[in-house]
Every structure is written in structure tokens, then in C-alpha cells.
C-alpha positions in Angstrom: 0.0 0.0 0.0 1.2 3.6 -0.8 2.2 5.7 2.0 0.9 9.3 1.9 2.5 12.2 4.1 0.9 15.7 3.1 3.3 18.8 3.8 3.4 22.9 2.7 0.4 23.7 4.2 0.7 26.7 6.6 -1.8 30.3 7.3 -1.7 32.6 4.4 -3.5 36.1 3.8 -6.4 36.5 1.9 -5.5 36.5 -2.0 -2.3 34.7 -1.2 -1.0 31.1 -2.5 0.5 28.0 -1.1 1.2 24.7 -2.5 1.1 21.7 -1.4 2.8 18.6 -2.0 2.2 14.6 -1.2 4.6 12.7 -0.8 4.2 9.0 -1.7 6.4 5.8 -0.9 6.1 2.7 -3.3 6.8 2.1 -6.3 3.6 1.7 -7.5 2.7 5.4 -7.4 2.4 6.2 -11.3 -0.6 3.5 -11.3 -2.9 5.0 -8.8 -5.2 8.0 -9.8 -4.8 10.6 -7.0 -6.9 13.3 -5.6 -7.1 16.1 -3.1 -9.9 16.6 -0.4 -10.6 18.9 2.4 -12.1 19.0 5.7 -13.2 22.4 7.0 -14.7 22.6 10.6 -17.7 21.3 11.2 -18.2 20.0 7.7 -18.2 17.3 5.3 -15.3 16.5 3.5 -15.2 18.3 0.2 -13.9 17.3 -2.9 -11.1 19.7 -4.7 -9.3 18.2 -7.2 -8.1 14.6 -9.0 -5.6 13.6 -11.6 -5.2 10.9 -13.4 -2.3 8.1 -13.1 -0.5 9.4 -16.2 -1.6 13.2 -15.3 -3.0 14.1 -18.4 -6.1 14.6 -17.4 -7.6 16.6 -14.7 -10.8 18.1 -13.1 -12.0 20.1 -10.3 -14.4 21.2 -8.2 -16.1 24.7 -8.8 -15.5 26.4 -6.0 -11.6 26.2 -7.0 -11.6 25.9 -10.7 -9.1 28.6 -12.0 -7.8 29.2 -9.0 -6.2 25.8 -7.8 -4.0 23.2 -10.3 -3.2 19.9 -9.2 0.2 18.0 -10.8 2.1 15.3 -10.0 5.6 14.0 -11.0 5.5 10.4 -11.0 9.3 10.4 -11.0 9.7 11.7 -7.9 6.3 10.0 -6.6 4.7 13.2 -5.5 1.9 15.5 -6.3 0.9 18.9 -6.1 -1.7 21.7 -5.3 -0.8 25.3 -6.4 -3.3 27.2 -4.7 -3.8 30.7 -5.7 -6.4 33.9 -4.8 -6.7 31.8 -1.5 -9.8 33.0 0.6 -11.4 32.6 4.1 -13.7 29.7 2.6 -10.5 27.3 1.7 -9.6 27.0 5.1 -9.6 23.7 5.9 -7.2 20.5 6.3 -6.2 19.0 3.1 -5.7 15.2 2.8 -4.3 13.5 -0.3 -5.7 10.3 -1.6 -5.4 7.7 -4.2 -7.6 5.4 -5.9 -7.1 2.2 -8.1 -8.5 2.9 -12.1 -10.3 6.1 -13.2 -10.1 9.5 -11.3 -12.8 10.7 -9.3 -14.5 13.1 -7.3 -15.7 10.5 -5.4 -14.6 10.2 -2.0 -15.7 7.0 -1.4 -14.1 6.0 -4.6 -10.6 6.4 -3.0 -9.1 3.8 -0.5 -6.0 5.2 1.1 -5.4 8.8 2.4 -2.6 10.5 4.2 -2.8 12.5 7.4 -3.6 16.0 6.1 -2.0 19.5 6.2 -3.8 22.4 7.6 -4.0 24.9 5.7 -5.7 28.4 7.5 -6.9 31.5 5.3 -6.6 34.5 7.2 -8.6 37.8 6.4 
């Protein structure tokens, strides 16, 4: 099983960027279909973003389309979140998660998540 360890989150300003980064171990990484997810207080998790095992394909939840890109490097077994125009409503703790065959937005699609990196928007 891949091992998933979340880092680069941290508080921003409003209208500020950060990205993140997940680490995987394995070296079946380039086969799994990853995504992102976060948790904000007192809600739901929330879909954000997913990429396919190759990376050529990728989609992304509304509330952060055009402001958020998700990569990964399958050399180095790692993917990304550039998060840009951050705002009070991305607050949250993001977890990183991966999924045998076709991307998803699905969170119960997806089998095996890391621990999460908070990431706090301040106003």
C-alpha cells in the first residue's frame, strides 16, 4: 500500500498562494489515480481536485476551478496543489488520496489517504 504524508500547508493572507505537496512511498505510485480533499470545521469533506495516473487529465471542483492546479511528478512520486487567490472559505485540512483505475471526485471512490496538512486563510 502507498504511504501518503501531506506537507506545505501553513496560514496565508487572503488573495495569497501556497502549494502543497504529497509525498508518496512505493513504487507503484504512477498507477494510482490521486486526488485532493478537504475537511473544514464542522463539515463534510469536500472534494477539490483529482488527476489521473498518467496526469494528463484533470478536473476540479467549482468552488476552485481557476484558482487551484493539481500535478504530480510520478518520477519523484509526488503531487501537487498550487493554490492561488486563497480565501477565508479554503480554510480547511487537506488530505491526499489515491484510488485504483479512473479518477474521481468520489470520496468513497478512493481507498487510502494521508494524514492532512492544515492549511488556514486568514482575512
Amino acid at each position: 500500500q502507498v504511504q501518503l504524508v501531506e506537507s506545505g500547508g501553513g496560514l496565508v493572507h487572503a488573495g495569497g498562494s501556497l502549494r502543497l505537496s504529497c509525498a508518496a512511498s512505493g513504487r507503484t505510485f504512477s498507477t494510482y489515480a490521486m486526488g485532493w480533499f478537504r475537511q473544514a470545521p464542522g463539515k463534510e469533506h469536500e472534494f477539490v481536485a483529482t488527476i489521473t495516473a498518467s496526469g494528463g487529465h484533470t478536473y476540479y471542483a467549482d468552488s476552485v476551478k481557476g484558482r487551484f492546479t493539481i500535478s504530480r511528478d510520478n518520477v519523484k512520486n509526488t503531487m501537487y496543489l498550487q493554490m492561488n487567490t486563497l480565501n477565508a472559505e479554503d480554510t480547511a485540512v487537506y488530505y491526499c488520496t489515491t484510488k485504483r483505475g479512473a479518477y474521481s471526485n468520489l470520496r468513497i471512490s478512493y481507498d487510502n489517504w494521508g494524514r492532512g496538512t492544515q492549511v488556514t486563510v486568514s482575512l
